[in-house]
N, CA, C and O of each residue as an XYZ file, in Angstrom:
720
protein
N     199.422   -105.484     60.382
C     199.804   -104.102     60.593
C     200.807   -103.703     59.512
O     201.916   -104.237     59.555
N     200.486   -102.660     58.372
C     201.376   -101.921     58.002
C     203.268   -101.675     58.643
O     203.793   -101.464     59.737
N     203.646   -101.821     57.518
C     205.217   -101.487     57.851
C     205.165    -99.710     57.912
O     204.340    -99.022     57.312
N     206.133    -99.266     58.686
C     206.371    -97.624     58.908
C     206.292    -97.279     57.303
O     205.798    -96.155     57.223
N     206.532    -97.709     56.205
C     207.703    -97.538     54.952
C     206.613    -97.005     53.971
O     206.793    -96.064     53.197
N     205.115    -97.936     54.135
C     204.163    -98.041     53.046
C     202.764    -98.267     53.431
O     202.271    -99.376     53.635
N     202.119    -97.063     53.522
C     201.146    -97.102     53.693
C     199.853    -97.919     53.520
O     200.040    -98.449     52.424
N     198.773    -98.290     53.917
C     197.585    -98.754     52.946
C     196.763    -97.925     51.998
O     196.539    -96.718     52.083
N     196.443    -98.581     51.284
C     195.813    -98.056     50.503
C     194.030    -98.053     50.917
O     193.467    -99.040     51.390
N     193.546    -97.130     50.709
C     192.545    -96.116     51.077
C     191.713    -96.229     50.062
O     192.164    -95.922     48.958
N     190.016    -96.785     50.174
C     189.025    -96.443     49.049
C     187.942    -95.271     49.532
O     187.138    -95.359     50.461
N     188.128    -94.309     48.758
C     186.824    -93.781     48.832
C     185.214    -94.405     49.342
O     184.737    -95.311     48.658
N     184.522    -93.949     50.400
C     183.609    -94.385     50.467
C     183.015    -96.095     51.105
O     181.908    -96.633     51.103
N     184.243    -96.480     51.549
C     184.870    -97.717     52.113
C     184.745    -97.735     53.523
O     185.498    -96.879     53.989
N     184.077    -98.381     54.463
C     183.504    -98.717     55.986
C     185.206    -99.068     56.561
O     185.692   -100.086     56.068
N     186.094    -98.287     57.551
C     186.859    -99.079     57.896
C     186.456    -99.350     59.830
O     185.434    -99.342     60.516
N     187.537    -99.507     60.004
C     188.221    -99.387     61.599
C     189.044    -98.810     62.276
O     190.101    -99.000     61.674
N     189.299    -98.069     63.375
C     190.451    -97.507     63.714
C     191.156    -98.715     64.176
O     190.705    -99.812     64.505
N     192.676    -98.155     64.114
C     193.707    -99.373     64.488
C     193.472    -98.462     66.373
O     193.094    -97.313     66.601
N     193.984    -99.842     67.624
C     194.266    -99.383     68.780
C     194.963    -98.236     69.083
O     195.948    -98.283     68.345
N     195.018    -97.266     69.720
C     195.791    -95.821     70.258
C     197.105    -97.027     70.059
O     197.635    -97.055     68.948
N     197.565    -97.915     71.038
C     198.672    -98.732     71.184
C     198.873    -98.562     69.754
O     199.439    -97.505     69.475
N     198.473    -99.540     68.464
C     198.960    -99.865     66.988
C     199.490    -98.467     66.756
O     200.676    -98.270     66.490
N     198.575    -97.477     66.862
C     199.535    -96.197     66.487
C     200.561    -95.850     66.613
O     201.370    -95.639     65.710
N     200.762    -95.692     68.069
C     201.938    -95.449     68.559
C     202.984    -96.133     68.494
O     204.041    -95.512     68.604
N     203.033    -97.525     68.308
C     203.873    -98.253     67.727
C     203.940    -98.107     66.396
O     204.975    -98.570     65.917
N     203.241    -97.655     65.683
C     203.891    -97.188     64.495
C     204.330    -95.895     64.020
O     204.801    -95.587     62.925
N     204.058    -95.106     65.179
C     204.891    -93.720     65.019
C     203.688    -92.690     64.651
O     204.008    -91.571     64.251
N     202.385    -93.015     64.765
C     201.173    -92.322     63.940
C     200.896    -91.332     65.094
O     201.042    -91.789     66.228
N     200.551    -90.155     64.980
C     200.219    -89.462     66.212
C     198.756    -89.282     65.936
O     198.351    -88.895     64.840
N     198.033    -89.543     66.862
C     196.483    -89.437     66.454
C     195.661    -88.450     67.839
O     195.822    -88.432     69.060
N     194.774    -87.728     66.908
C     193.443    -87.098     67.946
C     192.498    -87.674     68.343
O     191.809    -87.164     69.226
N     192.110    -89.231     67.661
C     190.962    -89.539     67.502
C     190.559    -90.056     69.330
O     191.384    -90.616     70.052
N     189.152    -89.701     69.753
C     188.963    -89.570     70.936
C     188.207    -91.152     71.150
O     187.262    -91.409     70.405
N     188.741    -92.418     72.401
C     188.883    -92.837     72.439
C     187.148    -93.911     72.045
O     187.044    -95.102     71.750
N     186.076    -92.858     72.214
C     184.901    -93.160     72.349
C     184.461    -93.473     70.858
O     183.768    -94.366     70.372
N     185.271    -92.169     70.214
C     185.272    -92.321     68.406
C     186.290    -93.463     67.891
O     186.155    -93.992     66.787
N     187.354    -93.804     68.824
C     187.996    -94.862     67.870
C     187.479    -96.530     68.240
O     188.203    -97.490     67.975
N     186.054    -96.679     68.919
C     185.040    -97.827     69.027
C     184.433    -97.515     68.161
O     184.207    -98.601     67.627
N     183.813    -96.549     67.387
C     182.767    -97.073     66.577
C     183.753    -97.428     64.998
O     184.975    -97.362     64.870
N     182.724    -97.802     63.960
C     183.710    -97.788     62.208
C     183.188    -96.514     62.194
O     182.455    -95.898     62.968
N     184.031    -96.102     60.548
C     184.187    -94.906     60.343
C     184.198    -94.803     58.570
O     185.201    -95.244     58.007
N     182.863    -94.108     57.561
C     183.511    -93.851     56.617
C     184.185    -92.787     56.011
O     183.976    -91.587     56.191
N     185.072    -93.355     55.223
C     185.877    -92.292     54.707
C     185.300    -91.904     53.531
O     184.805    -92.596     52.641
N     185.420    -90.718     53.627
C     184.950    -89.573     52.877
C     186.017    -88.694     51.228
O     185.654    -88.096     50.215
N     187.236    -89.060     51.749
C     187.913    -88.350     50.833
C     189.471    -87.834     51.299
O     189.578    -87.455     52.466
N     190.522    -87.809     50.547
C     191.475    -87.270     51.130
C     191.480    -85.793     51.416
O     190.786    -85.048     50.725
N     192.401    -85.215     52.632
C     192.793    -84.356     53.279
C     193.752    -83.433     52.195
O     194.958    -83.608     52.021
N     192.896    -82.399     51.510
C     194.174    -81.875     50.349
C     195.370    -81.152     50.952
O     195.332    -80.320     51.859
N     196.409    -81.593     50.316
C     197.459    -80.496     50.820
C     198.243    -81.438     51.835
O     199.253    -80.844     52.211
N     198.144    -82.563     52.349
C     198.935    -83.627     53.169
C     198.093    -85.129     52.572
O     196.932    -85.530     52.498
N     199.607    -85.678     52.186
C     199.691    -86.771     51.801
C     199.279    -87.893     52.855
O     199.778    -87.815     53.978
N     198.363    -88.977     52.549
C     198.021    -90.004     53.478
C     196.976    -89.606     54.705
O     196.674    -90.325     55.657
N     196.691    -88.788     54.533
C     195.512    -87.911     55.420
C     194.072    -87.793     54.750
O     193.701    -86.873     54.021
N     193.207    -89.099     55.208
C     191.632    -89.261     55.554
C     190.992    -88.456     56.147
O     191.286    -87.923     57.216
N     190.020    -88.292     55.474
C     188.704    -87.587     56.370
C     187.835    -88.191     56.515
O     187.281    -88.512     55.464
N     187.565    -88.406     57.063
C     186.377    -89.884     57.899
C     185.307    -89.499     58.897
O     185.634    -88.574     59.641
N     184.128    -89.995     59.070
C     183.196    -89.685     60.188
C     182.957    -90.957     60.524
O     182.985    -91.907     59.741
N     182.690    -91.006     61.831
C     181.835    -92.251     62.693
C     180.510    -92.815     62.067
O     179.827    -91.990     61.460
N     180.047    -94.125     62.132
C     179.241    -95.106     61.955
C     178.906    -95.210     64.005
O     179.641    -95.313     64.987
N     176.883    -95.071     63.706
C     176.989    -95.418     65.264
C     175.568    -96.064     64.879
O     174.970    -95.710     63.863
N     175.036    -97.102     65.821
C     174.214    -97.520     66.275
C     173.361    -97.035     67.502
O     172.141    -97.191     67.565
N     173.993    -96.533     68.306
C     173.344    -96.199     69.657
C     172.487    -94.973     69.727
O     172.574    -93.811     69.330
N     171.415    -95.876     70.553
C     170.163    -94.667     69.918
C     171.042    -93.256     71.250
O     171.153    -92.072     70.931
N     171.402    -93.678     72.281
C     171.640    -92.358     73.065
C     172.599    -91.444     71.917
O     172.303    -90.266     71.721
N     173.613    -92.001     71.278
C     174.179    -91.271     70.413
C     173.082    -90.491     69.468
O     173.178    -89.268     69.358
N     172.478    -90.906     69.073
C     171.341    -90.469     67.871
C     170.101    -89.856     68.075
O     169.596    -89.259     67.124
N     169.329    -89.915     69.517
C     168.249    -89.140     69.832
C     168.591    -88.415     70.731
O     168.126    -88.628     71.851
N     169.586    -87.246     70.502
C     169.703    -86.230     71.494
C     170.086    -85.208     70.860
O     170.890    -85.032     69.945
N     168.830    -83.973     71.970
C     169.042    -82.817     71.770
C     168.443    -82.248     70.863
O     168.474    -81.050     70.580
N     167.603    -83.478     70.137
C     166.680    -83.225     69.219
C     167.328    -82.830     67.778
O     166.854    -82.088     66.918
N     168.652    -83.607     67.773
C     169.175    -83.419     66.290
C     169.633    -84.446     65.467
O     170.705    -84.417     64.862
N     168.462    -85.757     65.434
C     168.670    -86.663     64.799
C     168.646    -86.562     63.601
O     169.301    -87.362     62.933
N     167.863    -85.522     62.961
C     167.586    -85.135     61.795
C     168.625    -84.789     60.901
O     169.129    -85.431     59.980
N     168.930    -83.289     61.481
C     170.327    -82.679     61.379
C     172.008    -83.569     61.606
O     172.985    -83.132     60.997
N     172.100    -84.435     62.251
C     173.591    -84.436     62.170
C     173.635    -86.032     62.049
O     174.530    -86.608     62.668
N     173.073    -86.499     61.581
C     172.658    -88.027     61.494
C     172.050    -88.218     60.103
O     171.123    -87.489     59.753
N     172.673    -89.444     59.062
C     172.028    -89.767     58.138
C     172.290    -91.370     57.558
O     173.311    -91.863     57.079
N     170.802    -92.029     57.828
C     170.596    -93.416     58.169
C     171.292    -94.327     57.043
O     171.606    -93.713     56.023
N     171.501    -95.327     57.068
C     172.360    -96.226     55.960
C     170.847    -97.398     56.106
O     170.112    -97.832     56.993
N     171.047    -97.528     54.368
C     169.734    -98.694     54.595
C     169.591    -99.898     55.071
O     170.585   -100.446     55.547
N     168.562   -100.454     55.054
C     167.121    -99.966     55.152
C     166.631    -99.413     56.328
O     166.752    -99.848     57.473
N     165.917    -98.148     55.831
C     165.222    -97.443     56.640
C     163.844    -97.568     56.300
O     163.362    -96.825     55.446
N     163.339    -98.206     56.729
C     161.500    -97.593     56.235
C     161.277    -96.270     56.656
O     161.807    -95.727     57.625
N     160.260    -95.659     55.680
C     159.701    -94.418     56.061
C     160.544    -93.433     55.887
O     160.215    -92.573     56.704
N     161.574    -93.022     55.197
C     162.284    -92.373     55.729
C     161.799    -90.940     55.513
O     162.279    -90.010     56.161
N     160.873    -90.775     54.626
C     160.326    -89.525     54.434
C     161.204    -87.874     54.368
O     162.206    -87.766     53.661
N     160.764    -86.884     55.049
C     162.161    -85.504     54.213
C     162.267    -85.920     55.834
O     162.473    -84.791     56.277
N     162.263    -86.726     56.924
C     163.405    -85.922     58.104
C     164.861    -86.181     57.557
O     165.714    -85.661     58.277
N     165.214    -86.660     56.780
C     166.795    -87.356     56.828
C     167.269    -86.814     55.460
O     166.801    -87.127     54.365
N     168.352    -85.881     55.726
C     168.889    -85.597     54.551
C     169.012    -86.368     52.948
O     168.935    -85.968     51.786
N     169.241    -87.666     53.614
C     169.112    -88.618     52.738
C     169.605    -90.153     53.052
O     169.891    -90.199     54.248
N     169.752    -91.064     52.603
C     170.051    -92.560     52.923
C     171.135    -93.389     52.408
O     171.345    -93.559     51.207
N     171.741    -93.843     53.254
C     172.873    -94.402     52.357
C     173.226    -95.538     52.079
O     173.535    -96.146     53.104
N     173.343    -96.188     51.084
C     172.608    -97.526     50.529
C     174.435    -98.420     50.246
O     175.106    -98.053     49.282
N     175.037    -99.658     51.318
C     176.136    -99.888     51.238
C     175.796   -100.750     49.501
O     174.623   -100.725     49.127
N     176.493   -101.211     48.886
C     176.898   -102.228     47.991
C     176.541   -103.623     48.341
O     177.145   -104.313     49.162
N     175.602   -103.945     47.710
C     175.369   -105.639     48.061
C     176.128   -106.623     47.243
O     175.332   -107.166     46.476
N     177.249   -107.047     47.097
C     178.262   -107.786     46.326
C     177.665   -109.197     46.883
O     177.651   -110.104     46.051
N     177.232   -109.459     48.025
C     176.909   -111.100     48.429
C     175.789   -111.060     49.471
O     175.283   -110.118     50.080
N     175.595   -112.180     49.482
C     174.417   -112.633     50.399
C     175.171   -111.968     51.828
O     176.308   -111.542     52.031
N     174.024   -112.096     52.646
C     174.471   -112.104     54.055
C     175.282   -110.580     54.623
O     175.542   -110.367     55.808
N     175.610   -109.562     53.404
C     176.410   -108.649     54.181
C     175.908   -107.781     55.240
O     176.527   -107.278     56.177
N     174.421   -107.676     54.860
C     173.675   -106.685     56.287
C     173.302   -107.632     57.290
O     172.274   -107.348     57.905
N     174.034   -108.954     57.681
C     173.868   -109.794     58.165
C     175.177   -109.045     59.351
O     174.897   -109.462     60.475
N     176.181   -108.308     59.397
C     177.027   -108.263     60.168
C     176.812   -106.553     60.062
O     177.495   -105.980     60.912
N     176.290   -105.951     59.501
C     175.720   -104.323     59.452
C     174.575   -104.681     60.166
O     173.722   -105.481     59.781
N     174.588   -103.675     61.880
C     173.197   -103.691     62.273
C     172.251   -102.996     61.902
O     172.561   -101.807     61.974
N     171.395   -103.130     61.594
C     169.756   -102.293     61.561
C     169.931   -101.015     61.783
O     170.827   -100.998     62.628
N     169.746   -100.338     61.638
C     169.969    -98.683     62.270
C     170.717    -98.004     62.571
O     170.694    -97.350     63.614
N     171.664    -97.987     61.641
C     173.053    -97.603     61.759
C     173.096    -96.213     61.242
O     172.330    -96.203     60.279
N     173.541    -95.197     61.383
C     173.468    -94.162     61.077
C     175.364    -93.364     60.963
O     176.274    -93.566     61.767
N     175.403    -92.600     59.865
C     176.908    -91.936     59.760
C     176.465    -90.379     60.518
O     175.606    -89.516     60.339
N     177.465    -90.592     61.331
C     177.173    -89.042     62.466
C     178.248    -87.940     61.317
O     179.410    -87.983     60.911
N     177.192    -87.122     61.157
C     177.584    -85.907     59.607
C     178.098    -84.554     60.916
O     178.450    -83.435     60.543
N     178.050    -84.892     62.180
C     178.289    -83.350     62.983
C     179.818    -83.315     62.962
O     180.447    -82.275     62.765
N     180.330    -84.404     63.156
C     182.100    -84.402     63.683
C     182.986    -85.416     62.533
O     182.562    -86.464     62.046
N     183.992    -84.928     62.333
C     184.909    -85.543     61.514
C     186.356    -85.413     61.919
O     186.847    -84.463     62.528
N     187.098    -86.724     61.408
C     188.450    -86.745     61.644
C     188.787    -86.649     60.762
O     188.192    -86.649     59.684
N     190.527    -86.472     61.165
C     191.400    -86.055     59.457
C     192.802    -87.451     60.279
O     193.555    -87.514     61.251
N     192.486    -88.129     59.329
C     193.606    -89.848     59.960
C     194.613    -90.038     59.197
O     194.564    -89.600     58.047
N     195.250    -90.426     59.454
C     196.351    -90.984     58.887
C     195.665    -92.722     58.238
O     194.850    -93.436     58.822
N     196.509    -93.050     56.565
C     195.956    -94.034     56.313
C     196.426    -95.495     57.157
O     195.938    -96.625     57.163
N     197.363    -95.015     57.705
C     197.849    -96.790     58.266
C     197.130    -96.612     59.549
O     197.401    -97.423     60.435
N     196.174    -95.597     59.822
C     195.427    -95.353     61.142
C     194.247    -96.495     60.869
O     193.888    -97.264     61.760
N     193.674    -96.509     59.488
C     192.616    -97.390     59.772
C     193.024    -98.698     58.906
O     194.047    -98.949     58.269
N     191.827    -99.442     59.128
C     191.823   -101.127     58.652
C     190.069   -101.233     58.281
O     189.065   -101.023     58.962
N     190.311   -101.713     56.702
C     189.140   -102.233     56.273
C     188.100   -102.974     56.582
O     188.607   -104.057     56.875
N     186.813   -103.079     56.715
C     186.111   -103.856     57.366
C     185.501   -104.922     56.250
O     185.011   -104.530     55.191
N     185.570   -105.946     56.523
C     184.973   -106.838     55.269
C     183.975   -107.923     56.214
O     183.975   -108.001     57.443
N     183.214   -108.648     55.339
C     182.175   -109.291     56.205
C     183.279   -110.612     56.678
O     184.385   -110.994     56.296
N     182.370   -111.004     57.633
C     183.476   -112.243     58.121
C     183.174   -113.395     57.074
O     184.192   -114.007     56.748
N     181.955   -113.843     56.451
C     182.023   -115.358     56.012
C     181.695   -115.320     54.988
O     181.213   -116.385     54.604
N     181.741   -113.770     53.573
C     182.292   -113.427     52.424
C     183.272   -112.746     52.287
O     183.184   -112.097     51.245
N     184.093   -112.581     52.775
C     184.773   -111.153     52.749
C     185.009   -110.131     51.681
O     185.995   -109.937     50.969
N     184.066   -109.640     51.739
C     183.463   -108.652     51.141
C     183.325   -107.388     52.006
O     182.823   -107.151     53.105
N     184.164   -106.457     50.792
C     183.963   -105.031     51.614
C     183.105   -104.325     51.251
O     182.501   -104.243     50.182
N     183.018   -103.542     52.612
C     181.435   -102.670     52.494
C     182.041   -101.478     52.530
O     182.958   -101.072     53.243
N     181.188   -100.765     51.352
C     181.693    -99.334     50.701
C     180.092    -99.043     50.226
O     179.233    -99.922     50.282
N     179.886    -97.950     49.847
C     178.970    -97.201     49.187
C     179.489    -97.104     47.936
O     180.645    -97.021     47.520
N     178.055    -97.138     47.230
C     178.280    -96.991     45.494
C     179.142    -95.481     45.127
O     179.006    -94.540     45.909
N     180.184    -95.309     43.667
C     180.389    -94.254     43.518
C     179.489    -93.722     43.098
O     179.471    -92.586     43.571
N     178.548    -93.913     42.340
C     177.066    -92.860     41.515
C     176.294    -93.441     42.065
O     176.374    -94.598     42.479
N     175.049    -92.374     42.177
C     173.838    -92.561     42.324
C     173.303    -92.804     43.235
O     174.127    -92.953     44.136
N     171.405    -93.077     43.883
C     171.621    -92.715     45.364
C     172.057    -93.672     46.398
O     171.901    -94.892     46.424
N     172.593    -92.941     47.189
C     172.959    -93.505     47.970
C     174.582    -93.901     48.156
O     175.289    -94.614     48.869
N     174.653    -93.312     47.456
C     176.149    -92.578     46.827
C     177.743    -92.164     47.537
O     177.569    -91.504     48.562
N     178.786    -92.330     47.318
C     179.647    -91.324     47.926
C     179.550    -90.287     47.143
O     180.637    -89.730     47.302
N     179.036    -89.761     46.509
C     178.935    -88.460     45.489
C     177.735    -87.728     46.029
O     177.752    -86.542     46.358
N     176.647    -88.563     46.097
C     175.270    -87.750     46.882
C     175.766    -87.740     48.279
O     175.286    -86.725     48.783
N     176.309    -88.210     48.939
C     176.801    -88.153     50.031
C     177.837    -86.624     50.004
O     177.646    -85.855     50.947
N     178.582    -86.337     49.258
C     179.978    -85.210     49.090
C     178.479    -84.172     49.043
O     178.120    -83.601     50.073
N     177.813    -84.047     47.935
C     177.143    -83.351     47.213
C     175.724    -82.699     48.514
O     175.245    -81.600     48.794
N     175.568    -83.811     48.871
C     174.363    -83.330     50.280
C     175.620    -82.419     51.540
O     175.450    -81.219     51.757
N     176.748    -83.165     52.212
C     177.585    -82.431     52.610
C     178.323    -80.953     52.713
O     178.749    -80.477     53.765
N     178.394    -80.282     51.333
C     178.695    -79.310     50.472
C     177.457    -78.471     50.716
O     177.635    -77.323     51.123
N     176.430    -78.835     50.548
C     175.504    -78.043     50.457
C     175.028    -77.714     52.252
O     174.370    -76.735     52.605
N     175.480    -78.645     53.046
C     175.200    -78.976     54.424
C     176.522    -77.600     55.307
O     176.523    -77.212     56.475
N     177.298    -77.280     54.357
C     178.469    -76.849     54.730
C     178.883    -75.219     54.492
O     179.755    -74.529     55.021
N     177.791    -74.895     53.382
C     177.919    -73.613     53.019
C     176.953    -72.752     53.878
O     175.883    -72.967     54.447
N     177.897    -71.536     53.711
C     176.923    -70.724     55.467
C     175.243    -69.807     54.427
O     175.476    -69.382     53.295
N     174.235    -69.703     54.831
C     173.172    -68.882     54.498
C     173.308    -68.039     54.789
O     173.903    -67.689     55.808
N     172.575    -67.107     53.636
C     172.619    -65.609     53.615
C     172.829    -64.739     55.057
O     173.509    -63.726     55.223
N     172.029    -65.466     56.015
C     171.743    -65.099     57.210
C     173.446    -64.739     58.233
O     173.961    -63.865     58.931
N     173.708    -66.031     57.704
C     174.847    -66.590     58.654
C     176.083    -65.386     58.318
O     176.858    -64.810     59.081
N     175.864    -65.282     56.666
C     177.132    -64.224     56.064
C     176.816    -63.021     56.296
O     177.696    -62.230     55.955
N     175.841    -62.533     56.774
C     175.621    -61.315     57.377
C     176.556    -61.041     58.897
O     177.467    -60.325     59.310
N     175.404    -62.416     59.494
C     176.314    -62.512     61.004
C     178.016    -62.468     61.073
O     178.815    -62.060     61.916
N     178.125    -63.033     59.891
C     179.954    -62.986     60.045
C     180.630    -62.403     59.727
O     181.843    -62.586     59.823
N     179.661    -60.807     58.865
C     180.209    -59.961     58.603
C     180.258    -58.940     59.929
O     181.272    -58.363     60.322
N     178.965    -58.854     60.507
C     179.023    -57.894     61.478
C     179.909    -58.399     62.887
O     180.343    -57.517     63.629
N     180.147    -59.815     63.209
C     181.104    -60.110     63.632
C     182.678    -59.586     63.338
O     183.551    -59.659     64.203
N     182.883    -59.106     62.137
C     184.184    -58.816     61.360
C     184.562    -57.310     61.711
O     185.604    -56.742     62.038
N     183.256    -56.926     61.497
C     183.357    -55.591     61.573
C     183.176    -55.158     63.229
O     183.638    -54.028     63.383
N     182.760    -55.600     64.218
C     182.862    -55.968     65.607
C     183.937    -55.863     66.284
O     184.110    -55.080     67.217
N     184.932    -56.859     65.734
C     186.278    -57.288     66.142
C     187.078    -56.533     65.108
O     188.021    -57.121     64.580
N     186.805    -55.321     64.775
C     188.095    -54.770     63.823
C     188.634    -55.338     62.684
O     189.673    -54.833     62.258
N     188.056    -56.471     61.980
C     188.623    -56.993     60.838
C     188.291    -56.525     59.561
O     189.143    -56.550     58.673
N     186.864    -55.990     59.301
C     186.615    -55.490     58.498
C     186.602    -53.622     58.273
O     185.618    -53.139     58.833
N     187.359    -52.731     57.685
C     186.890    -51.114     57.305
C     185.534    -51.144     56.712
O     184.990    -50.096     56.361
């Protein structure tokens, strides 16, 4: 566990763990993360601009009830390899770093990063995940596919509202008195 004084250091694109609600609070961290989200890993995505030591991270899940409901596996779910087939349902695939034998040996099969919900953490909130009998950490490549960059870059584009939507939020504006 981190001292109060000095944070960890944080990689882009890097599989961690949440530390226990308890580790937090013993270290003074005040956290949102909801108790169901701080069981699964989580990658981080990028710092929080504008506050120092502040992650933005989404959940890693396996569970198909997490993943086939509501009919938006497509949409808010995007598979980490190997996927066979993956064909256009899936935004795209995300391919960890193979540095050694054995690492999808402790990555299960069908793991998917849930793209609907995100946290904003504190860095001494999480802990790196490395394999147990290389220890070797699992991160996504910076270029190319499968990417933390095709990953930002599919996101961004996942994030900007359609023509449609900027209509709706205009006549919303103008609705509620915000817009003359």
């Amino acid at each position: 566990m981190p001292s109060k004084n000095k944070s960890r250091r944080i990689v882009e694109g890097a599989v961690y763990h949440f530390l226990s609600a308890k580790d937090c609070t013993d270290l003074g961290i005040a956290t949102d993360v909801t108790k169901g989200a701080r069981r699964h890993m989580v990658l981080v995505l990028g710092r929080k601009l504008g506050r120092p030591n502040c992650w933005r991270v989404m959940t890693i899940t396996s569970k198909h009830g997490d993943i086939y409901t509501q009919g938006d596996e497509y949409d808010n779910f995007i598979p980490f390899a190997p996927i066979r087939n993956i064909g256009k349902r899936y935004l795209m695939q995300l391919q960890l770093i193979q540095e050694a034998p054995g690492v999808f040996q402790w990555f299960r099969k069908g793991s998917y990063l849930r793209i609907d919900q995100e946290y904003y953490v504190h860095a001494d909130e999480l802990e790196e995940v490395v394999s147990p009998d290389s220890g070797v950490h699992w991160r996504l490549p910076k270029k190319g596919t499968g990417s933390i960059a095709q990953l930002r870059a599919c996101l961004g584009k996942r994030e900007r509202p359609t023509a449609g939507q900027m209509v709706q939020m205009d006549e919303l504006r103008k609705i509620e008195g915000l817009v003359v």
